[in-house]
N, C-alpha and C positions, 0 to 999 in steps of 0.2 A: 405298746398298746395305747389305744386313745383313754385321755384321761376322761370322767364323766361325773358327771355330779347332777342329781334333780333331788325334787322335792316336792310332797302332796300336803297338801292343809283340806283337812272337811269339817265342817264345824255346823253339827244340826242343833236346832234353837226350837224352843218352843217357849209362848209368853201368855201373857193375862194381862186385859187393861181397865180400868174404870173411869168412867167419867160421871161426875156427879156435882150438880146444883144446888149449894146449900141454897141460891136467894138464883133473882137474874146480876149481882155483881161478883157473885164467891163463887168459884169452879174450881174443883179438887180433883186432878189425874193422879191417880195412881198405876203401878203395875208393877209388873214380878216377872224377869225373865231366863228361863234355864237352858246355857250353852255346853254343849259337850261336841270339846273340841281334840281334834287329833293331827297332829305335823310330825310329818315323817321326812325323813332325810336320808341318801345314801348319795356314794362318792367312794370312787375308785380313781387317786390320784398320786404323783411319786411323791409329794409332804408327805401322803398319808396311807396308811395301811385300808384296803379298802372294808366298808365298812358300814354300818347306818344306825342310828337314832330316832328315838320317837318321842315325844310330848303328849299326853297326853291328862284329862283334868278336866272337870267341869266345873262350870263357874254359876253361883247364883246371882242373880242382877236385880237388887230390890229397886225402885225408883218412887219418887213421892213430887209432884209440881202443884201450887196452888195461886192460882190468879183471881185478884180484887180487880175491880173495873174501879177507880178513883171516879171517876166522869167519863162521858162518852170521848173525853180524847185521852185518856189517860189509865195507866195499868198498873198495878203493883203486884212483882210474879218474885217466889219462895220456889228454888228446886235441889232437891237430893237426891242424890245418887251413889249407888257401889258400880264400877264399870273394872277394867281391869287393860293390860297395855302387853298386847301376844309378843313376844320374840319374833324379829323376823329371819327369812331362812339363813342369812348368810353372817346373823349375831349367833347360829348355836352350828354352824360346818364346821368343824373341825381342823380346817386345813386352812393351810399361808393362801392369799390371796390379795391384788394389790386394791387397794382399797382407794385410791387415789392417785394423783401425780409423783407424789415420792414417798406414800404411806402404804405398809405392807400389814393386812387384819388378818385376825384366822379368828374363828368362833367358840363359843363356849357351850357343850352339849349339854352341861351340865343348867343351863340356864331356867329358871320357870317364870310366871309372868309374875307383873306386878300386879299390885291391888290396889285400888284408887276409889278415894273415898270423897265425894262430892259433894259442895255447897253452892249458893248462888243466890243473890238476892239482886234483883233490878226493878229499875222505875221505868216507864217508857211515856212519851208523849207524841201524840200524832196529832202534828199542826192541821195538817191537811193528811189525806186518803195517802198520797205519794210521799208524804215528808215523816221523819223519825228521829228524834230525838233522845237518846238512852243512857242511861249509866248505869251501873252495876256492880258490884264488889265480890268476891268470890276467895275460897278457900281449899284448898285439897289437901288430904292428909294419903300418903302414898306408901303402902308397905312394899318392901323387897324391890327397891327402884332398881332398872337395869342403867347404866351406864358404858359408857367407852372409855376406856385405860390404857396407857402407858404400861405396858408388860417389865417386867425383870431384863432388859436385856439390853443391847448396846447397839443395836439397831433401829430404837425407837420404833419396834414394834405394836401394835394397839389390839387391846382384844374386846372382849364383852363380858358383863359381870354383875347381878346384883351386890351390888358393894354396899349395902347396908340392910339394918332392917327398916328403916323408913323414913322416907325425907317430906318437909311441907312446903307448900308454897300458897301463896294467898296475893290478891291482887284490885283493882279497879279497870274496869273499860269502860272509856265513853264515847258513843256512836253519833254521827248526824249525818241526816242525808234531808238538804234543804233543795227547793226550788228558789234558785237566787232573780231571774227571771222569766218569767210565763206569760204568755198572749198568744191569742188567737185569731184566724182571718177567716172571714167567709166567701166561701168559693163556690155560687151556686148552691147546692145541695150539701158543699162538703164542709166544715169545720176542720182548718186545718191549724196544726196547733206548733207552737216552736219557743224553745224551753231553754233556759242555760242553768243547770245544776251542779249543785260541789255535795261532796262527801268526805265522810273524813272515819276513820276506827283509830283511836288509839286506846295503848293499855301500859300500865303498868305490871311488871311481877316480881316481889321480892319470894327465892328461893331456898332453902337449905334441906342439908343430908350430912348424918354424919356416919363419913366415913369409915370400914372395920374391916383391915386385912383380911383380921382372924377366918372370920365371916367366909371373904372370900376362899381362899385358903381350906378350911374345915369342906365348905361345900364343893369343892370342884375339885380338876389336880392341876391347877394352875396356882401360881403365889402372886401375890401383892403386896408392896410396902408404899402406902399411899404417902407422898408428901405432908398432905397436909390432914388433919384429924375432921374436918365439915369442912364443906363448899358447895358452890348454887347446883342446879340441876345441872348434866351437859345435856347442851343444845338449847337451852333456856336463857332468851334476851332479860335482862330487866326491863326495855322499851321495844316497844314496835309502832312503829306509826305510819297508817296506810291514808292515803285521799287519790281524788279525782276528781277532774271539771269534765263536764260533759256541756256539748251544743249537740240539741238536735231541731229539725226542722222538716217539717211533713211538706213538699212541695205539689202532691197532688194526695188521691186518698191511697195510692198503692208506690207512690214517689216520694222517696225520704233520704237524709243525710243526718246519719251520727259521727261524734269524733269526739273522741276523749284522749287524756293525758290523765297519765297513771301513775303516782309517785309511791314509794315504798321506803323505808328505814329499821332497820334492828340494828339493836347496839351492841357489844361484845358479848360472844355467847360461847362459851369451852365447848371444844373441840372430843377431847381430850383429858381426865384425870391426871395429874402428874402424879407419877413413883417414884422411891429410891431416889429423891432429893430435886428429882427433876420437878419443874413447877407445869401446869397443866398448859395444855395445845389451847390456844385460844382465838378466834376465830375474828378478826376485828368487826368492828359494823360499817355499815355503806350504805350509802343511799342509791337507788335503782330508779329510772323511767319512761316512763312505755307511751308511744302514741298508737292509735287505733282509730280508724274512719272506716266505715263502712255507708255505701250508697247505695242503695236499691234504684234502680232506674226503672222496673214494673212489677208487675207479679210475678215474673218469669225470673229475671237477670238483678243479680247482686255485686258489684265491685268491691273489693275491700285494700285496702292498705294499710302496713302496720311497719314499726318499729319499735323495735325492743333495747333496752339498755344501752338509751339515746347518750346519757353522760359516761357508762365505759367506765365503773370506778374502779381502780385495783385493789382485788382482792388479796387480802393479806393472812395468814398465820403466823403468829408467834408463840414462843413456850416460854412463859412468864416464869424467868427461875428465880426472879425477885421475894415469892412470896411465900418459900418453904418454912415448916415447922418441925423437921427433923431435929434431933436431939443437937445440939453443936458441940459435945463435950465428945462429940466422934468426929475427929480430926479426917476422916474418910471425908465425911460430907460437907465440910469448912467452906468447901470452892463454890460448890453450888451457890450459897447464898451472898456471895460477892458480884452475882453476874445481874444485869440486869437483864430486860426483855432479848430475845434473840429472834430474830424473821426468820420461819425456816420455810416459807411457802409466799409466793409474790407473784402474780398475774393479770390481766386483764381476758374478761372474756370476748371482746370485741361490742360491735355492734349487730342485730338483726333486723333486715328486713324482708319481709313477703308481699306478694302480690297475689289478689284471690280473684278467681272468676266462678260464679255459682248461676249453673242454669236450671230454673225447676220444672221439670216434667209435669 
């Protein structure tokens, strides 16, 4: 018989918001948002006896923002928040599924969401209407984090799991987006304007969680023997750093040329929790970039051209067995911590490009 697997999420919301003026520079948003949310799952497949699941739980969502006007180019914003992070459907199926090129996941029914507890404090400065200038510093305090694990097993299995009861993370971003140069021509009636712009986002995050079998373990019927007792978030860079140069150029008032180059960077970010002496799946970082031109030749007709992941970097995974904290007076586990990093995942995704023709009705 055919195997089948689906899955419904409905999640009805209702809120309250305030907005209010202590002065014309003090503006206080408040609101209160309550979600009740339902995910259901069923799956009839030969892993798995057929069978279904449900989540169900409602969340209260306080929220508190307050913005100073410093001067008309300048801001000082205060925000908090409770928000929460849903399991997705293929973190709580139950059944083997290949999760990648040589990674086999199966889910954890047993999973519920996290809880995330929000801070945020930024500055902003607007040179100009188009230009932004920002920095910011931020904190999250996260109960019940879900993660991805290395299962009990000798297949290097990976499952899903709140593995703790709560991990922090805290960090800075700093944003710009300048006009490096700007001028304009007069054409008759029209003001045509032509621009060359850079941007840039980057951030910092330092992460931690600690770790607790037991935890896993007591709540589900799956086991863990984590490596190591705390480690960062998975999936959490300590760096990312995005920018962009942009030219554009209005050649009539319905005639124009953009083109931009797009760079991207995250730095190592786990994969993977390592178990049972293995050290965690770890994801290397790489730099990524993209060109993109787009022409309008009238109101009607748009040509575009693009390219994607012009440098082609290889992507890499390794399982850091260098950095376990298993007992050593257990001769079992001796071997692990003699090995160093291992590649067990090596690729390149090639290059993209397209070609677009847009005609408008």
């Amino acid at each position: 018989e055919p195997q089948t697997y689906g899955g419904n999420q409905q999640i009805n919301a209702g809120y309250v918001t305030l907005k209010y003026n202590f002065n014309e520079k003090f503006t206080l948003f408040a609101g209160f948002r309550g979600e009740q949310i339902n995910q259901f799952i069923e799956w009839n497949t030969i892993t798995q006896a057929p069978g279904d699941t449900e989540l169900s739980t409602f969340e209260y969502l306080p929220s508190l923002s307050l913005k100073y006007a410093l001067n008309d180019k300048q801001n000082l914003r205060f925000a908090a928040s409770k928000t929460y992070t849903l399991p997705q459907f293929k973190e709580r199926a139950p059944f083997l599924f290949q999760e990648d090129i040589n990674n086999d996941s199966f889910g954890n029914p047993f999973l519920k969401n996290s809880t995330n507890y929000n801070v945020d404090l930024r500055w902003e400065l607007f040179p100009k209407s188009s230009e932004l200038i920002s920095f910011g510093v931020f904190g999250k305090l996260i109960e019940n984090p879900i993660n991805t694990y290395l299962v009990l097993s000798a297949a290097n299995d990976i499952s899903y799991a709140n593995t703790g009861d709560q991990a922090t993370a805290y960090g800075a971003e700093l944003e710009v987006r300048l006009d490096l140069i700007e001028s304009e021509i007069t054409r008759g009636n029209a003001i045509l304007s032509e621009k060359f712009t850079f941007g840039t986002n980057l951030s910092y995050l330092n992460s931690n969680q600690e770790l607790s079998s037991e935890k896993v373990t007591e709540e589900t019927n799956q086991s863990a023997a984590f490596t190591n007792t705390e480690a960062p978030l998975q999936g959490a860079s300590d760096f990312i750093a995005n920018g962009d140069i942009t030219y554009f150029r209005e050649f009539s008032e319905s005639s124009n040329l953009s083109t931009t180059l797009v760079a991207n960077y995250f730095s190592d970010r786990i994969y993977a929790l390592g178990s049972a002496g293995r050290g965690h799946l770890v994801d290397k970082g790489f730099v990524t970039l993209d060109w993109v031109t787009r022409f309008q030749l009238n109101d009607r007709i748009e040509l575009g051209l693009s390219f994607g992941n012009l440098l082609n970097p290889t992507v890499t995974r390794i399982q850091d067995n260098a950095k376990g904290e298993l007992d050593r007076e257990n001769p079992a586990n001796t071997g692990f911590f003699d090995q160093g990093p291992i590649d067990v995942l090596s690729y390149n995704k090639g290059v993209d490009m397209s070609l677009g023709f847009t005609y408008k009705f």
